[in-house]
VOLUM-828158 format. One record per atom (N, C-alpha, C, O): residue in three letters; x, y, z. Coordinates in steps of 0.05 Angstrom, whole numbers, plus 5000, padded with zeros to 4 digits. Each point is the difference from the previous one (the first is absolute). Layout:
<sites>
resn  c1  c2  c3
ALA  X  Y  Z .
...
</sites>
This chain:
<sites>
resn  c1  c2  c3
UNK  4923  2350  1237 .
UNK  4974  4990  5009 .
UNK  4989  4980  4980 .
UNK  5007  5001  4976 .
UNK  4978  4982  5032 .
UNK  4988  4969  4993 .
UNK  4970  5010  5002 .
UNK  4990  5015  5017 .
UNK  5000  4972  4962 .
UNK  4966  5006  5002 .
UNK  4997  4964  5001 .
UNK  5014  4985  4987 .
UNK  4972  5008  5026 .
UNK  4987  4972  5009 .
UNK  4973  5001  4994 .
UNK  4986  5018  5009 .
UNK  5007  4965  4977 .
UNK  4970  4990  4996 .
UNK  4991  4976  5027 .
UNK  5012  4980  5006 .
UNK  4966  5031  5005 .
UNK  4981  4981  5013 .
UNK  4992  4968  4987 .
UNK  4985  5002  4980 .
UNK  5018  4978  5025 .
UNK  4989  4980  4977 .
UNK  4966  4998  5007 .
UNK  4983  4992  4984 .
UNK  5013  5021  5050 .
UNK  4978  4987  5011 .
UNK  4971  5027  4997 .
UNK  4976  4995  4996 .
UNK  5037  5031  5006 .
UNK  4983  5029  4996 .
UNK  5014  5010  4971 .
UNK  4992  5017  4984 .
UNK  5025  4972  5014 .
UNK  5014  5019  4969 .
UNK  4996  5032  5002 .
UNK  4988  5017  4986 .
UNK  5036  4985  5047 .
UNK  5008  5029  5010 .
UNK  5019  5000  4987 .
UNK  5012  4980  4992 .
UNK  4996  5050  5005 .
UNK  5037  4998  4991 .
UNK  5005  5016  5022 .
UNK  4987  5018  5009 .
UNK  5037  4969  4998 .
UNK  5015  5006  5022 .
UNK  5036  5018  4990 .
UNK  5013  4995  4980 .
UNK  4994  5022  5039 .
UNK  5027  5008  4987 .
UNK  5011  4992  5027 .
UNK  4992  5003  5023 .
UNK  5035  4983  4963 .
UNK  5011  4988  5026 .
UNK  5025  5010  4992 .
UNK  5009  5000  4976 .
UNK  5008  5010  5051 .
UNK  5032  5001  4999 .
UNK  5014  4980  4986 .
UNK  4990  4980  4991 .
UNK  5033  5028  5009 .
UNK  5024  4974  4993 .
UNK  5002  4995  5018 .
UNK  5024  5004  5001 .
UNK  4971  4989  5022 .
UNK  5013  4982  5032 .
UNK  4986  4991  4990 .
UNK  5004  4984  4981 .
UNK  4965  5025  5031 .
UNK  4977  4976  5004 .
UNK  4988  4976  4968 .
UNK  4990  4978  4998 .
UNK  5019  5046  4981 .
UNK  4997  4976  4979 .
UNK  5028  4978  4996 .
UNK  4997  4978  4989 .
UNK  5027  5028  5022 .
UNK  5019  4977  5011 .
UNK  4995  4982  5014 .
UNK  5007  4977  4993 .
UNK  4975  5029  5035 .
UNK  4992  4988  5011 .
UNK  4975  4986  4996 .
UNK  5000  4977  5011 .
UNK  4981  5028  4979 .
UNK  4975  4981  4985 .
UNK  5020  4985  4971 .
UNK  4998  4976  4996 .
UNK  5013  5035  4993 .
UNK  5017  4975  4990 .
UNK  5011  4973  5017 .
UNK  4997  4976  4998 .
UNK  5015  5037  5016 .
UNK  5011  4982  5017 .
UNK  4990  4981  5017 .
UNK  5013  4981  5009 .
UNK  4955  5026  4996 .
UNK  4983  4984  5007 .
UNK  4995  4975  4986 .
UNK  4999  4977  5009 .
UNK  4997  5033  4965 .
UNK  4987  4986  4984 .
UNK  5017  4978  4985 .
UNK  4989  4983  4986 .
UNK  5043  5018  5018 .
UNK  5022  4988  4987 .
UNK  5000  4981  5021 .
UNK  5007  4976  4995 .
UNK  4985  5033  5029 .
UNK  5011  4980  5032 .
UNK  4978  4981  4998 .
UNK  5003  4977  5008 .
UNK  4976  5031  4981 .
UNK  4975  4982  5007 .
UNK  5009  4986  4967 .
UNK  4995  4976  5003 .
UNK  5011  5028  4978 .
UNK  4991  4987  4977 .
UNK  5020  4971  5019 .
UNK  4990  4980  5010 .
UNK  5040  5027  4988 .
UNK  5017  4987  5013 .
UNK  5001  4987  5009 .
UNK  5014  4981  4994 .
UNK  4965  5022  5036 .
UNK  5003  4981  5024 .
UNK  4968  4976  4980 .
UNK  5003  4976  4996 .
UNK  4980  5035  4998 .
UNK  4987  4976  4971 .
UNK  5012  4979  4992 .
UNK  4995  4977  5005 .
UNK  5027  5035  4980 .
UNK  5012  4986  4982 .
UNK  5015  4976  5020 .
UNK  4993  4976  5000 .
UNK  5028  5036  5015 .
UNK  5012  4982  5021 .
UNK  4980  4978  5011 .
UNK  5008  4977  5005 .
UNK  4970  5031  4999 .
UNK  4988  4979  5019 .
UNK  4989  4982  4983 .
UNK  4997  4977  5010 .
UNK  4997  5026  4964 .
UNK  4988  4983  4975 .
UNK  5021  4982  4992 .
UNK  4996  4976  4996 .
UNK  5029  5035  5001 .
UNK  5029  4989  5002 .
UNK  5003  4977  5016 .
UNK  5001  4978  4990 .
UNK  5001  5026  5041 .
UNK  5001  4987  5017 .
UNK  4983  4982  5002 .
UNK  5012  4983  5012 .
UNK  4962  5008  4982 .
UNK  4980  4993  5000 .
UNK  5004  4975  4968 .
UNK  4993  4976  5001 .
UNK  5015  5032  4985 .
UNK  5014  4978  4974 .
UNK  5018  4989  5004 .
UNK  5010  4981  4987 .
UNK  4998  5034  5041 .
UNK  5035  4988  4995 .
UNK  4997  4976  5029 .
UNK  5017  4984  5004 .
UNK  4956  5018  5015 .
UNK  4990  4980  5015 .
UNK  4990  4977  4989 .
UNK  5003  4977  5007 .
UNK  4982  5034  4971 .
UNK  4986  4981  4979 .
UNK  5022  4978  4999 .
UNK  5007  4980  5013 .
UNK  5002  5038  4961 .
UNK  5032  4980  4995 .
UNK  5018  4978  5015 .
UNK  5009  4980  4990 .
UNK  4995  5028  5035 .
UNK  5014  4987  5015 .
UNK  4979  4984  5015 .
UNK  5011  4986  5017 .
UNK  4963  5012  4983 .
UNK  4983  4978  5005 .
UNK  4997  4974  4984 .
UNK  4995  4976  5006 .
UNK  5013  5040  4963 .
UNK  4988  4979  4986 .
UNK  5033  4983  4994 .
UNK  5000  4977  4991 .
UNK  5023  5037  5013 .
UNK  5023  4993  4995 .
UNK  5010  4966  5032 .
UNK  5011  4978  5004 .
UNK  4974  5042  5009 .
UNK  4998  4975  5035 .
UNK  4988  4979  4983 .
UNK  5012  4979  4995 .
UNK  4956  5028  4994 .
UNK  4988  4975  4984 .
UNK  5018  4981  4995 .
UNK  5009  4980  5011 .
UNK  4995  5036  4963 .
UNK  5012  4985  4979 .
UNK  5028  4979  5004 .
UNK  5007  4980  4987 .
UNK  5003  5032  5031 .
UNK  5028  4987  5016 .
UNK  4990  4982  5021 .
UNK  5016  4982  5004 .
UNK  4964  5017  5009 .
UNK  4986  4984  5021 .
UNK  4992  4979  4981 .
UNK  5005  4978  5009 .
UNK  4984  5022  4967 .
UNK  4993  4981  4990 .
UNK  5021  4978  4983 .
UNK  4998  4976  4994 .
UNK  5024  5048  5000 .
UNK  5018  4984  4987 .
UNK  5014  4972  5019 .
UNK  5004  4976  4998 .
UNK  4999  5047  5021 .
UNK  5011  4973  5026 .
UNK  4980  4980  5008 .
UNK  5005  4976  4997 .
UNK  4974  5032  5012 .
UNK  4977  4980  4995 .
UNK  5008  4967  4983 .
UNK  5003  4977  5009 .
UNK  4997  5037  4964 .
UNK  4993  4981  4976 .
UNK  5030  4982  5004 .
UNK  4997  4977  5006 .
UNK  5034  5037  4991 .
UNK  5024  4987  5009 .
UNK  4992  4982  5019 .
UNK  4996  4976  4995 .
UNK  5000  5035  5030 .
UNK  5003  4978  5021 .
UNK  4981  4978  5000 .
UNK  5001  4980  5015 .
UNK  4975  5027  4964 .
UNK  4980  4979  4995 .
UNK  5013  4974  4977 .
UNK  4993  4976  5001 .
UNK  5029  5035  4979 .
UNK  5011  4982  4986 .
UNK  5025  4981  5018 .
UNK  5005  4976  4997 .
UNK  5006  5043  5020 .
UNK  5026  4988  5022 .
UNK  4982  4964  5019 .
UNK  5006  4977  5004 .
UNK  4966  5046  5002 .
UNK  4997  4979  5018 .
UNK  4990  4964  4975 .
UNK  5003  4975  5002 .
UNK  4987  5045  4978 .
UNK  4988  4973  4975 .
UNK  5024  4979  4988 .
UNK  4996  4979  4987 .
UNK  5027  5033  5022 .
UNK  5023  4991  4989 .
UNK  5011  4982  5024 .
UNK  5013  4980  4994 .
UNK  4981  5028  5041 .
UNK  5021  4989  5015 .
UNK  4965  4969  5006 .
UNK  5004  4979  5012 .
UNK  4980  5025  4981 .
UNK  4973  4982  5002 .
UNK  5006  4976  4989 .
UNK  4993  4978  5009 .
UNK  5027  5031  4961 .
UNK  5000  4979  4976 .
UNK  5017  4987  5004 .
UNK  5004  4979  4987 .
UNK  5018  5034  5036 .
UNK  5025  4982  5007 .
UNK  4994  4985  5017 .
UNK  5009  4977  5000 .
UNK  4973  5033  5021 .
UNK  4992  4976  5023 .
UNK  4983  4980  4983 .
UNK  5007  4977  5002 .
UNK  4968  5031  4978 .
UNK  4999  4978  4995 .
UNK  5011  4973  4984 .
UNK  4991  4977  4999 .
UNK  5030  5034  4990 .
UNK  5022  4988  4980 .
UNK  5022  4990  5016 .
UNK  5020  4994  4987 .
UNK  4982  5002  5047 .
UNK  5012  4995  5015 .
UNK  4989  4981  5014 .
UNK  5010  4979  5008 .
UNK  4962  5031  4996 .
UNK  4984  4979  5010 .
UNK  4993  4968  4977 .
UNK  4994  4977  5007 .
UNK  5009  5032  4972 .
UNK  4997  4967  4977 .
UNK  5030  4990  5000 .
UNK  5005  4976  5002 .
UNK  5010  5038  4995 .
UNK  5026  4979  5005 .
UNK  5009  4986  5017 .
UNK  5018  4984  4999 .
UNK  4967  5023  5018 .
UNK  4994  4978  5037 .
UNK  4985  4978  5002 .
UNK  4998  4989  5022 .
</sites>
């Protein structure tokens, strides 16, 4: 037998080994499924700011490709 404190009346309670397995087990499932979703939730972050950051890289490339094929037209255009 398990004596349990109240946090909210500060009863003590005597609880079996099942049921204090099982309020463990509550409390491991809930810390858990927390953690996972806080997880998941950084790991959305992440891969938002990773899209950014790669959206911009290509951005900036194809902004130099096009500054580069501009300088040939107009360096094509004065030799005419």
């Amino acid at each position: 037998m398990n004596n349990i404190v109240c946090p909210k009346c500060r009863e003590t309670f005597k609880v079996d080994e099942a049921s204090f397995a099982d309020i463990l087990k509550q409390v491991r499932d809930r810390q858990f499924n927390e953690e996972l979703q806080s997880r998941m939730e950084m790991a959305e972050r992440d891969k938002e700011s990773a899209l950014k950051l790669a959206e911009a890289k290509l951005r900036n490339s194809f902004q130099e490709y096009l500054s580069k094929k501009d300088k040939e037209l107009s360096d094509l255009h004065l030799q005419n």
